[in-house]
ZAVEXNU-513494 format. One record per residue (C-alpha): residue number from 1; residue in one letter; y, z, x. Coordinates in Angstrom, 3 decimals. Layout:
! residues N
resi->NUM&resn->A&yy->Y&zz->Z&xx->X
...
END
This chain:
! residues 351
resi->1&resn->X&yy->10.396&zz->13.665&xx->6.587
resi->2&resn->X&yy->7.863&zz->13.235&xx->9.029
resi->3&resn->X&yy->9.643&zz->9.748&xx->10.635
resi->4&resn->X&yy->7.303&zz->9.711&xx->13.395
resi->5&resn->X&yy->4.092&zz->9.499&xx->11.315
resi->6&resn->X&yy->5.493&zz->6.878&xx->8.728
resi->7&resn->X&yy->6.691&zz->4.388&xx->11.845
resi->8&resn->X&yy->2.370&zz->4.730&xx->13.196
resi->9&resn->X&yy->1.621&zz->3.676&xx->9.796
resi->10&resn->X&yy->4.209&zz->0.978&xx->9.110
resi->11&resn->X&yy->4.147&zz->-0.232&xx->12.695
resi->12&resn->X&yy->0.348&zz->-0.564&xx->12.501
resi->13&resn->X&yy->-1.373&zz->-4.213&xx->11.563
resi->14&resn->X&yy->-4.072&zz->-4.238&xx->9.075
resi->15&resn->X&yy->-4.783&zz->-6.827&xx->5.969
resi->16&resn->X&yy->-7.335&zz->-6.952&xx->3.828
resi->17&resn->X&yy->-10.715&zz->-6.107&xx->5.581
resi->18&resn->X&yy->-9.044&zz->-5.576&xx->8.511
resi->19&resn->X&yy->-7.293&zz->-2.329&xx->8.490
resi->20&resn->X&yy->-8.817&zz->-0.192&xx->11.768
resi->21&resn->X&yy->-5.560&zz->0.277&xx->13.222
resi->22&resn->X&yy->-4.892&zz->2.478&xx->9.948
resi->23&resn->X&yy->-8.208&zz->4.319&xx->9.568
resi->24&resn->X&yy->-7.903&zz->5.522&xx->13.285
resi->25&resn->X&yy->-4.490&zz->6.836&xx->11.997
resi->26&resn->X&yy->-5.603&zz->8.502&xx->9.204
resi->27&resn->X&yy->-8.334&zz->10.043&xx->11.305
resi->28&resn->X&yy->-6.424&zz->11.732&xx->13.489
resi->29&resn->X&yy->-4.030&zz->13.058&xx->11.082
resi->30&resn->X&yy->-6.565&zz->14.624&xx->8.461
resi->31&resn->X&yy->-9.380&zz->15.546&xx->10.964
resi->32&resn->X&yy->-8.482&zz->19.118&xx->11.373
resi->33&resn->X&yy->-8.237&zz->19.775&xx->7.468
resi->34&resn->X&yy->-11.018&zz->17.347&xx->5.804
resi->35&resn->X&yy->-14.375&zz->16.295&xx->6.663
resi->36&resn->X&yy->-14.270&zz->12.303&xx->6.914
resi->37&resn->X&yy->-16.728&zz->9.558&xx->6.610
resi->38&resn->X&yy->-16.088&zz->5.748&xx->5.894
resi->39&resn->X&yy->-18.311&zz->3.508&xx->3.853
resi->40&resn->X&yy->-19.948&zz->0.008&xx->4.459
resi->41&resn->X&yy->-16.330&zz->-1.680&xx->3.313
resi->42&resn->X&yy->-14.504&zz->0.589&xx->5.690
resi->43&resn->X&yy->-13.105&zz->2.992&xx->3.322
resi->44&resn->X&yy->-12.524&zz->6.210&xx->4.662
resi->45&resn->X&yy->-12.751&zz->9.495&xx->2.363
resi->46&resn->X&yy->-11.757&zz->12.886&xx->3.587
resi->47&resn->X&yy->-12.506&zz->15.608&xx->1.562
resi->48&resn->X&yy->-11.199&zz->18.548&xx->1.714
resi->49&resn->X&yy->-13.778&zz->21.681&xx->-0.164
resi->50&resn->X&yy->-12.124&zz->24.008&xx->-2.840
resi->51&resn->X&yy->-11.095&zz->26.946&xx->-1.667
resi->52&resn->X&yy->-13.921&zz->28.664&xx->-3.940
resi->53&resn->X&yy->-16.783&zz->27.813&xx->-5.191
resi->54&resn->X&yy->-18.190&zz->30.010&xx->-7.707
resi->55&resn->X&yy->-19.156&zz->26.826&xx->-9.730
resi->56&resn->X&yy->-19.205&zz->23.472&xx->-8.804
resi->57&resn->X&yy->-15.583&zz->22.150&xx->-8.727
resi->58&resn->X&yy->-13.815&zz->18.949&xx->-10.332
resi->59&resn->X&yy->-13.720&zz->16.353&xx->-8.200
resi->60&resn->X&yy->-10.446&zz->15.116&xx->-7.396
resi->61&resn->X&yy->-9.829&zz->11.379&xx->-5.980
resi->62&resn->X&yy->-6.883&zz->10.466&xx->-4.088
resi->63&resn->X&yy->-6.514&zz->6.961&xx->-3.518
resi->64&resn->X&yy->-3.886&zz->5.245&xx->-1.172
resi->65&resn->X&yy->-4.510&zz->1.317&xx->0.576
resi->66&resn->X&yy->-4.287&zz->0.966&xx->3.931
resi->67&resn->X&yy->-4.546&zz->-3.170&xx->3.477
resi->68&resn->X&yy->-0.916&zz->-5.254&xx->3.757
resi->69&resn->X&yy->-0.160&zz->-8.497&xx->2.638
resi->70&resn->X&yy->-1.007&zz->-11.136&xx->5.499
resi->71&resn->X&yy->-2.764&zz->-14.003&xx->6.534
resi->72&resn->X&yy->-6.006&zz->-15.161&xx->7.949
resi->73&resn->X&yy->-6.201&zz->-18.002&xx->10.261
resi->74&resn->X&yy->-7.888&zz->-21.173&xx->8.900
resi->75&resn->X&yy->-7.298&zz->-24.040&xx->10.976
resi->76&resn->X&yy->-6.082&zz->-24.838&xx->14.779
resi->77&resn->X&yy->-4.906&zz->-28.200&xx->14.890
resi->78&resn->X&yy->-5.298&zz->-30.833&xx->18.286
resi->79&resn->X&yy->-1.298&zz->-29.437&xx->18.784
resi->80&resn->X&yy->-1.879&zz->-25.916&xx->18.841
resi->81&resn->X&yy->-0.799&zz->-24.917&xx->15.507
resi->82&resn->X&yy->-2.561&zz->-22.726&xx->13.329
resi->83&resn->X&yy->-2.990&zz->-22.688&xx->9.536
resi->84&resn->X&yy->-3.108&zz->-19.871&xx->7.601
resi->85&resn->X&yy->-4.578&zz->-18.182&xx->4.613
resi->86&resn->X&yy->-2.729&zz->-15.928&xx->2.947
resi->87&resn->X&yy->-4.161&zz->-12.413&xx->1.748
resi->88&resn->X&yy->-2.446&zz->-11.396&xx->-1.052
resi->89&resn->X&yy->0.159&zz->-12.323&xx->-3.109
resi->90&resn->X&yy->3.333&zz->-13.795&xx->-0.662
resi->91&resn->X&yy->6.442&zz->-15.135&xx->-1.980
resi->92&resn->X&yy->6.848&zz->-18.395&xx->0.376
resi->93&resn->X&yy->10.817&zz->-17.965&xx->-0.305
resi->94&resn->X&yy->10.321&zz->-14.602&xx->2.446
resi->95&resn->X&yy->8.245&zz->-16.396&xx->4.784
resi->96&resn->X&yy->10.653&zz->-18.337&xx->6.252
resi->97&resn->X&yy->11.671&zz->-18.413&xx->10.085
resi->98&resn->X&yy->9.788&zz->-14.755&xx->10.712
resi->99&resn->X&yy->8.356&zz->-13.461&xx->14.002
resi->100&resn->X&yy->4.752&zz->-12.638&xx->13.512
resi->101&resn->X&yy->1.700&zz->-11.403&xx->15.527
resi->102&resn->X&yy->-1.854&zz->-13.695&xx->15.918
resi->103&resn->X&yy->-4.551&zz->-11.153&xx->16.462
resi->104&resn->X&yy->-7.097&zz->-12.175&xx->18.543
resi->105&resn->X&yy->-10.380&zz->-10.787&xx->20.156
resi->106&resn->X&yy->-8.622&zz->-9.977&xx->23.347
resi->107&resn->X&yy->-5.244&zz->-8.342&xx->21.625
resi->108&resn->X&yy->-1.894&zz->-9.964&xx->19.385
resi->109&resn->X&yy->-0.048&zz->-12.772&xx->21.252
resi->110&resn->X&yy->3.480&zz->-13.836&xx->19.537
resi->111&resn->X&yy->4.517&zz->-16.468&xx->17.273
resi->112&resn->X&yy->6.962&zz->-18.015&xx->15.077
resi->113&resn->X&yy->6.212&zz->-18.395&xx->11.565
resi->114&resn->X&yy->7.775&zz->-21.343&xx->10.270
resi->115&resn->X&yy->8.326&zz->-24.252&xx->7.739
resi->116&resn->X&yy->7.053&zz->-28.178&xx->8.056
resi->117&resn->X&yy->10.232&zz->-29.695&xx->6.687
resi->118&resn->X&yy->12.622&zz->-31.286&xx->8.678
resi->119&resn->X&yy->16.260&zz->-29.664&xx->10.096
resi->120&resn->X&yy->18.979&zz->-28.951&xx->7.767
resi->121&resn->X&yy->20.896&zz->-32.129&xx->9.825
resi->122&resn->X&yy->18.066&zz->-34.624&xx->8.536
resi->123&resn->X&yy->17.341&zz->-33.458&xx->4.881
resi->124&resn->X&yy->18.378&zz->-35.581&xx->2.208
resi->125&resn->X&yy->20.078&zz->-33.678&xx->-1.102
resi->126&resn->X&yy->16.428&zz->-33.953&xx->-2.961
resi->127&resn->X&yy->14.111&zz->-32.955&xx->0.093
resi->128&resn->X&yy->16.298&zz->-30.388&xx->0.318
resi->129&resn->X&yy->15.730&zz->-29.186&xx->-3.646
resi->130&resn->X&yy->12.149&zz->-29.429&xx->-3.145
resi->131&resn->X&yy->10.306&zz->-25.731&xx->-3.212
resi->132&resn->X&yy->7.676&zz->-24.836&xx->-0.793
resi->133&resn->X&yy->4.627&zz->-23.151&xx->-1.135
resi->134&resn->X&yy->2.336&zz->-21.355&xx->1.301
resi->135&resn->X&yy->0.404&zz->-24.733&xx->2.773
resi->136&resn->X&yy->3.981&zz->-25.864&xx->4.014
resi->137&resn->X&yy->3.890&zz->-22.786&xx->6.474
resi->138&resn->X&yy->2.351&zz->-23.094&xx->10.264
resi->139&resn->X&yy->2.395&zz->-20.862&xx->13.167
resi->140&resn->X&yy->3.681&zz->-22.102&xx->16.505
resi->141&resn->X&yy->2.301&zz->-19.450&xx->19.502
resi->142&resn->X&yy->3.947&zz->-21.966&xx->22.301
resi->143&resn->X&yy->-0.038&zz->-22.776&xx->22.866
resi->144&resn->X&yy->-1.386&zz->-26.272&xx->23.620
resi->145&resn->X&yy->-4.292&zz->-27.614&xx->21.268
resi->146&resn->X&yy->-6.845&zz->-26.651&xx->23.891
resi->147&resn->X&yy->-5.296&zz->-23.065&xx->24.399
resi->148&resn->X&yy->-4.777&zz->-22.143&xx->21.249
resi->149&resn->X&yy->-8.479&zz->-23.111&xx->20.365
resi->150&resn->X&yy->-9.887&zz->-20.891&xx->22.771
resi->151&resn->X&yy->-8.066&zz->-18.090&xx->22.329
resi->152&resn->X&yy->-7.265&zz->-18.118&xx->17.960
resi->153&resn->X&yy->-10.638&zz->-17.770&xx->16.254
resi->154&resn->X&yy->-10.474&zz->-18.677&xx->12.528
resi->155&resn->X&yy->-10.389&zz->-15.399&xx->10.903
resi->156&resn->X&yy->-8.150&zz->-14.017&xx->13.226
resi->157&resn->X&yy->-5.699&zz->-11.951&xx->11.435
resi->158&resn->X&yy->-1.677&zz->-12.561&xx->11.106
resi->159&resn->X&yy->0.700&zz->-9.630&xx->10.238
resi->160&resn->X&yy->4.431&zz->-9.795&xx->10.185
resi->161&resn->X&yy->6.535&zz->-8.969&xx->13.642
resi->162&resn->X&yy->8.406&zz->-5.795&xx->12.416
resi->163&resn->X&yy->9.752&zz->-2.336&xx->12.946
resi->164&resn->X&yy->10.478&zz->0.635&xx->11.223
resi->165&resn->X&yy->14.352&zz->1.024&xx->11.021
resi->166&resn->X&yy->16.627&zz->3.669&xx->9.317
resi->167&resn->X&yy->19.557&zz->2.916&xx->7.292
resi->168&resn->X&yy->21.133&zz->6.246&xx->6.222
resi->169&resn->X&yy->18.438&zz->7.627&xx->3.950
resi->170&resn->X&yy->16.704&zz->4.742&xx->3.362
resi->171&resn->X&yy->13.744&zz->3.679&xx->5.832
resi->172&resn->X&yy->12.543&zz->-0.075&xx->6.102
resi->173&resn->X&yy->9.583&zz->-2.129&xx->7.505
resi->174&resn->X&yy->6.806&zz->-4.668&xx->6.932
resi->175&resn->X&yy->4.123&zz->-2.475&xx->5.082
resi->176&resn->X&yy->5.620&zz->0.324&xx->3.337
resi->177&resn->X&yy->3.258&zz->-1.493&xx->0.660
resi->178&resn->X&yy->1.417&zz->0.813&xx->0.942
resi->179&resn->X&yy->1.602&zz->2.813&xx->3.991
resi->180&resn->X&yy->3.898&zz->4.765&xx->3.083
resi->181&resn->X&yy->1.626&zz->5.984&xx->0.150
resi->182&resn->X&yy->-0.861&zz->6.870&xx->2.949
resi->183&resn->X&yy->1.688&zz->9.158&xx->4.346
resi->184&resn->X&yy->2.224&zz->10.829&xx->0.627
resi->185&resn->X&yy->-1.642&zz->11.387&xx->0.865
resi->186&resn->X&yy->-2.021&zz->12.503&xx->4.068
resi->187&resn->X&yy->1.243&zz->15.014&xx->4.007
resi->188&resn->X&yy->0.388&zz->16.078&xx->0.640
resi->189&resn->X&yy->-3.274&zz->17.091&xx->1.105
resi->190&resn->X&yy->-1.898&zz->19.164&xx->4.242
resi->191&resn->X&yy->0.665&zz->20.746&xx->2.103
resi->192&resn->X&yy->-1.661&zz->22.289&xx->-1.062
resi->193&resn->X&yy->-1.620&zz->25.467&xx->-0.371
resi->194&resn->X&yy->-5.367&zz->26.665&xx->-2.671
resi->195&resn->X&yy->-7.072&zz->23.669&xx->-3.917
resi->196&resn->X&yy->-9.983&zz->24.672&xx->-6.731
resi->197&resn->X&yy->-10.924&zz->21.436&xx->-6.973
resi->198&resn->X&yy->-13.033&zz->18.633&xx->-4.510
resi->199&resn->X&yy->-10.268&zz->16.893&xx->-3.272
resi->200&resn->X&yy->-11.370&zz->12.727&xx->-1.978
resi->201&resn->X&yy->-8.372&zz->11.806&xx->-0.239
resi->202&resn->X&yy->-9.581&zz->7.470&xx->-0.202
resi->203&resn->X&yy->-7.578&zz->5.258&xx->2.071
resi->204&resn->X&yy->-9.216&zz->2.694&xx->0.690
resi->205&resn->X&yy->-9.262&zz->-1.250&xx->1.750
resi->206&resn->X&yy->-8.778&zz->-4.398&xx->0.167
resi->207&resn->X&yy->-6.589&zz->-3.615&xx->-2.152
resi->208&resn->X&yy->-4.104&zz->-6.295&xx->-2.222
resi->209&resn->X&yy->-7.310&zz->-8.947&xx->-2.776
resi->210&resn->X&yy->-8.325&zz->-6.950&xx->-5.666
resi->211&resn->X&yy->-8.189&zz->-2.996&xx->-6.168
resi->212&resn->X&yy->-11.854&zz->-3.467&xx->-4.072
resi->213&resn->X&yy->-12.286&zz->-0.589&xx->-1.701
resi->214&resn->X&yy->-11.456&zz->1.816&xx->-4.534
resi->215&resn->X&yy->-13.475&zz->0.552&xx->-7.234
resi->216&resn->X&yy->-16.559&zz->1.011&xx->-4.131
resi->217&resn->X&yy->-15.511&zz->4.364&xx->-3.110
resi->218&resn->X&yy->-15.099&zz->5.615&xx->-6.683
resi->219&resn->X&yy->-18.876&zz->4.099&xx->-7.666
resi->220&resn->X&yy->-20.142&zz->6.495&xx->-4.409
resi->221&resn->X&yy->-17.690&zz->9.783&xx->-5.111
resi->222&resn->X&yy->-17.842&zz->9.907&xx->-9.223
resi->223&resn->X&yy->-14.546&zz->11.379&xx->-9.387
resi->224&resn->X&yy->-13.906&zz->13.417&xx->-12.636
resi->225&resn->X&yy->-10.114&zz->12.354&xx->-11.975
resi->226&resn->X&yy->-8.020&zz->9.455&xx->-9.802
resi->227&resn->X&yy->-4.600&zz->9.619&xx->-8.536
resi->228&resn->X&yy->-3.715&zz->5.937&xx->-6.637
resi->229&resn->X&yy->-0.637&zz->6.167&xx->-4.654
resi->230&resn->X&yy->1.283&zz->3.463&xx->-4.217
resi->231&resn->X&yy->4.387&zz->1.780&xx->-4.350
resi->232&resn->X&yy->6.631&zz->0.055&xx->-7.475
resi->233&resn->X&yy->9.541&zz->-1.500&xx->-8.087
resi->234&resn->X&yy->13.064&zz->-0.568&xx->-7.582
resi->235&resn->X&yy->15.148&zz->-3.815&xx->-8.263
resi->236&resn->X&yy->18.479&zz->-1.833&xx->-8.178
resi->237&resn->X&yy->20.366&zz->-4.252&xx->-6.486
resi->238&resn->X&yy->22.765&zz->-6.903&xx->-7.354
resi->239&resn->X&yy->21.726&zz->-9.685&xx->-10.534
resi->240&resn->X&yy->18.925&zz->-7.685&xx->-11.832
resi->241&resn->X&yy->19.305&zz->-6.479&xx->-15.271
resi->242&resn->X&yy->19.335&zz->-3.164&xx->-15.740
resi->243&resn->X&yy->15.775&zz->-3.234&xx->-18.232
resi->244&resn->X&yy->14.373&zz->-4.828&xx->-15.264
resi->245&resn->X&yy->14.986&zz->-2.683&xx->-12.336
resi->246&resn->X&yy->11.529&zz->-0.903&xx->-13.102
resi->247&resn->X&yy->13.107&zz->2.173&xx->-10.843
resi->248&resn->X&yy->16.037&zz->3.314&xx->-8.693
resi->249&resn->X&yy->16.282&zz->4.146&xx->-5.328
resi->250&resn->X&yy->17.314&zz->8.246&xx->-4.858
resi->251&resn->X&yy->16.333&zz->8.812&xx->-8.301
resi->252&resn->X&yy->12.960&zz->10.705&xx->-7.375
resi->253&resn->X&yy->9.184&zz->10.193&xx->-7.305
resi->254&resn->X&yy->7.950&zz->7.837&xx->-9.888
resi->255&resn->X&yy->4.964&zz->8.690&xx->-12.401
resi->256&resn->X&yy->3.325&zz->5.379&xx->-13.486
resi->257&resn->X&yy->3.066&zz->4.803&xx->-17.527
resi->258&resn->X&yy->1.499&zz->1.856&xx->-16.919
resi->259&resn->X&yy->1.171&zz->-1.378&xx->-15.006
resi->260&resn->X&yy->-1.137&zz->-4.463&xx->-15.713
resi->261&resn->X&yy->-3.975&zz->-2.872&xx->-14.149
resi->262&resn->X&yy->-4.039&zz->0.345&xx->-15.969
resi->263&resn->X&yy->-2.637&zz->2.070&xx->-18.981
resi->264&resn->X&yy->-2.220&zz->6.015&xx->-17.221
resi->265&resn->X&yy->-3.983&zz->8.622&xx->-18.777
resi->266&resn->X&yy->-1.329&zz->9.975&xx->-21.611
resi->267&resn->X&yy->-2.973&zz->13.336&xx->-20.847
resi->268&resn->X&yy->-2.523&zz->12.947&xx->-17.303
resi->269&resn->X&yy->0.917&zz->11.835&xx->-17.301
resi->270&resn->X&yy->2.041&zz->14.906&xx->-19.319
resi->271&resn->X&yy->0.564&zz->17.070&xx->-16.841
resi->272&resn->X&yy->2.336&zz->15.522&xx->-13.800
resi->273&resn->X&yy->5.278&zz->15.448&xx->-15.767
resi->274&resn->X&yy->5.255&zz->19.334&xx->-16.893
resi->275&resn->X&yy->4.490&zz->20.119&xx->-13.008
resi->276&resn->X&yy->7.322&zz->17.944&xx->-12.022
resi->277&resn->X&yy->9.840&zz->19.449&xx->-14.396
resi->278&resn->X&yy->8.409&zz->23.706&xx->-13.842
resi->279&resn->X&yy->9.158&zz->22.735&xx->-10.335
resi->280&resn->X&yy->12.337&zz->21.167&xx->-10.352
resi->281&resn->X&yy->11.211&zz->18.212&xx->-8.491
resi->282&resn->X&yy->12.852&zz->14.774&xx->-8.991
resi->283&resn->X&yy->10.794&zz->12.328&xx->-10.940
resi->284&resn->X&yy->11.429&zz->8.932&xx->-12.847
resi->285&resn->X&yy->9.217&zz->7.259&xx->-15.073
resi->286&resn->X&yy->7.544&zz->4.086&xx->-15.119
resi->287&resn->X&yy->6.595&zz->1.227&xx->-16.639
resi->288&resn->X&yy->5.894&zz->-1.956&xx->-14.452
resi->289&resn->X&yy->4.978&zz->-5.250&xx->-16.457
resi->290&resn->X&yy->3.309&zz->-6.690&xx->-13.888
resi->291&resn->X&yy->1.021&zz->-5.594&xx->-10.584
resi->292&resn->X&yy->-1.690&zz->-2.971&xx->-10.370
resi->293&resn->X&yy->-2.855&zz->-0.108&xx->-8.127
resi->294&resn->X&yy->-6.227&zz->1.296&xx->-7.007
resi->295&resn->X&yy->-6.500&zz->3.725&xx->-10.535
resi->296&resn->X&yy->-6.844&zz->0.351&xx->-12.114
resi->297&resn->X&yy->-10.189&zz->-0.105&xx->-10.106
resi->298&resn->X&yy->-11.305&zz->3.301&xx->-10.859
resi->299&resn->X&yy->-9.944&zz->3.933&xx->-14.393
resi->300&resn->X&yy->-13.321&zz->1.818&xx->-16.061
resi->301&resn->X&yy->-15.931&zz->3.335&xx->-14.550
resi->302&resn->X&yy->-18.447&zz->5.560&xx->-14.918
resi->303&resn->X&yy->-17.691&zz->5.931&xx->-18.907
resi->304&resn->X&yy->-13.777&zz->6.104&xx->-18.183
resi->305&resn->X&yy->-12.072&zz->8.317&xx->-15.470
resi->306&resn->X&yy->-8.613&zz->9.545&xx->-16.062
resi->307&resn->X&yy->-6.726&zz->8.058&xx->-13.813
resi->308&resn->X&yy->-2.479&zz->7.497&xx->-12.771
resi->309&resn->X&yy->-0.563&zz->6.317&xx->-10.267
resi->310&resn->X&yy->1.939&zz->8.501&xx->-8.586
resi->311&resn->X&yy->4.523&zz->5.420&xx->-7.137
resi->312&resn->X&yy->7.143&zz->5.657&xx->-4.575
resi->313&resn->X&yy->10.031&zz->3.611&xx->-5.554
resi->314&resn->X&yy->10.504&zz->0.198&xx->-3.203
resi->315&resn->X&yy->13.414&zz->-2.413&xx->-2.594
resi->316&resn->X&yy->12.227&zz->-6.097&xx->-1.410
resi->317&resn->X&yy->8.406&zz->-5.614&xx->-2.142
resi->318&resn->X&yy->6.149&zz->-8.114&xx->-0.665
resi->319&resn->X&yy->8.850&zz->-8.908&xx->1.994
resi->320&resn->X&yy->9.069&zz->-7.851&xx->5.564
resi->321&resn->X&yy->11.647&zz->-5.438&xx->4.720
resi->322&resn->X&yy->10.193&zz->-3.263&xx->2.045
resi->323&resn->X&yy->12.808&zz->-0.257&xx->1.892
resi->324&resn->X&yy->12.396&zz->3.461&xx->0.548
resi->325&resn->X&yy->14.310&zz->6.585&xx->0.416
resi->326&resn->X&yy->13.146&zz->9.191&xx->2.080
resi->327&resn->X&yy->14.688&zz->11.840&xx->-0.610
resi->328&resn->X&yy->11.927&zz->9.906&xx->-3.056
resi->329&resn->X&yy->8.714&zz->10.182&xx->-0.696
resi->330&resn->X&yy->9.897&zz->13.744&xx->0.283
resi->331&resn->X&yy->9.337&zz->14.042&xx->-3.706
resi->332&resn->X&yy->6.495&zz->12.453&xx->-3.903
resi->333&resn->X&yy->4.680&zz->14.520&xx->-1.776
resi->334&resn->X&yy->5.887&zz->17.767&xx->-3.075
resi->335&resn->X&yy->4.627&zz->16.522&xx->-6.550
resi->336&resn->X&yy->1.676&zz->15.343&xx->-4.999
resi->337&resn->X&yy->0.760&zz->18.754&xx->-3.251
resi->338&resn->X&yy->1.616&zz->20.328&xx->-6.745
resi->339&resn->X&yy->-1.120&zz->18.841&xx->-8.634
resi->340&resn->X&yy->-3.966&zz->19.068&xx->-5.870
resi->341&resn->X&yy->-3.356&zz->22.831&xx->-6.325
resi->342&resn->X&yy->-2.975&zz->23.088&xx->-10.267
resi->343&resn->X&yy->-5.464&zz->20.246&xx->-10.939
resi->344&resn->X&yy->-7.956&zz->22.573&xx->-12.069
resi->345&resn->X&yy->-6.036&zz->23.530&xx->-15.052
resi->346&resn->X&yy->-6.385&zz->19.719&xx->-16.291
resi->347&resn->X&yy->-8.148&zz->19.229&xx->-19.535
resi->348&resn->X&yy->-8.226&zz->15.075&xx->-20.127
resi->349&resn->X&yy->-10.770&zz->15.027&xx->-22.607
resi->350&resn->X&yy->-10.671&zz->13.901&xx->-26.331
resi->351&resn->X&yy->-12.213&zz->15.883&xx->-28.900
END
């Protein structure tokens, strides 16, 4: 696994219509081998030509978010404490006592990300009970009212204080939702080997505020097929049911069914399935109650695209310490790579 590449991406800071770190990333790393333009949101689509053209090819979108779950700054009090609002969907149990970074016009300065409830010493049994929600949260930078106002805009963007950090196989860090879908993408459209069809690799934006950069992108490319990559579920740890761990960890790349987004193509599916099986290459399938993915965005237009997800199985989603196995993205791209060569040989329609 290219560890190197998937610590720019996760390291990087970028939520929803914010995400330049990540374009300038994927930039440099599909340059050589697509040509690349971005679009009024700040999507940025890198196609890479069929390798002949005797007719004019399918065109094949690829669609992976470069957006993470963060906040926006929405208030500086007289103190110096800033009030946020989040950007997309945060559990406020996992945003307690975290590092984060306040970026502002001239660069990130540091701060604490913490609760407005009194110490453990002072709480009563039923303040103690009570839940919190996002509103109780504030961010201390160790500013005074005046300082912080003229240096933290409203607007400014928050991201989590984290890095990427090995443990055994499995990789964590803040982001993996979803950059380490963008490293899928990008290693997978460097590893098809004859492409014979258009191939739109999107790293789209907004996604975590509403499948938006991909539903754009996909009105400007007309696809004639989507693949989103992104994460899902793997709740195999400790008290989860068994029906409910949605996939494993190790077990393989994971070829979306469905989510609440998207029923997957049935036609589709079977043909990442029979490519995953001829080439031996470790797969689980899935079905995830809840969430959705860019192929959601895409699936409804233009008279109906056939559309999936390709998902790379994810402990602690939506925390700062999303976790994957590398033997799982390793699969993912292989599968990936597969179907950008053989995608050609589709036939979605109903007779």
């Amino acid at each position: 696994m290219n560890a190197k590449l998937l610590r720019k991406l996760t390291e990087a800071h970028g939520v929803p219509s914010q995400e330049d770190q990540i374009r300038e990333i994927v930039r440099d790393e599909l340059g050589s081998v697509c040509d690349i333009s971005s679009d009024s949101m700040g999507n940025m689509i890198c196609v890479r030509r069929a390798s002949k053209r005797k007719s004019e090819p399918k065109k094949l979108m690829l669609a992976a978010h470069m957006d993470e779950i963060g906040f926006m700054v929405k208030f500086v009090d007289d103190n110096g404490f800033l009030r946020l609002q989040p950007l997309g969907g945060w559990d406020p149990r996992q945003m307690a006592s975290q590092r984060v970074f306040v970026h502002t016009a001239k660069g990130p300065i540091n701060g604490v990300l913490m609760a407005s409830t009194k110490p453990k010493h002072l709480l009563t049994p039923e303040e103690a009970s009570k839940s919190w929600t996002v509103d109780n949260f504030f961010v201390d930078c160790g500013l005074s009212g005046d300082e912080a106002k003229s240096r933290v805009a409203l607007g400014d963007m928050v991201t989590m204080n984290r890095t990427l950090q090995q443990m055994g196989k499995l990789w964590t860090c803040k982001a993996m939702d979803d950059r380490v879908a963008v490293y899928v993408m990008i290693e997978a459209v460097k590893a098809a080997k004859d492409p014979k069809v258009d191939v739109y690799a999107v790293a789209t934006v907004q996604e975590e505020v509403g499948l938006r950069g991909a539903t754009a992108s996909a009105g400007r490319i007309e696809p004639d097929i989507c693949v989103a990559i992104d994460i899902t579920l793997a709740n195999d740890y400790p008290a989860i049911p068994e029906p409910d761990q949605i996939t494993r960890l190790g077990q393989g790349t994971a070829i979306k069914i469905m989510d609440s987004s998207l029923i997957c193509s049935p036609k589709v599916v079977s043909h990442f399935r029979a490519l995953a099986e001829k080439h031996k290459i470790a797969h689980q399938m899935e079905i995830l109650p809840f969430g959705g993915t860019d192929a959601g965005g895409v699936q409804r237009l233009k008279g109906g695209i056939p559309s999936i997800t390709l998902s790379i199985p994810t402990r602690y989603v939506h925390t700062v310490n999303e976790t994957v196995h590398e033997d799982d993205v390793d699969a993912s791209v292989a599968l990936l790579a597969r179907y950008i060569d053989d995608a050609h040989n589709g036939d979605y329609e109903y007779k």
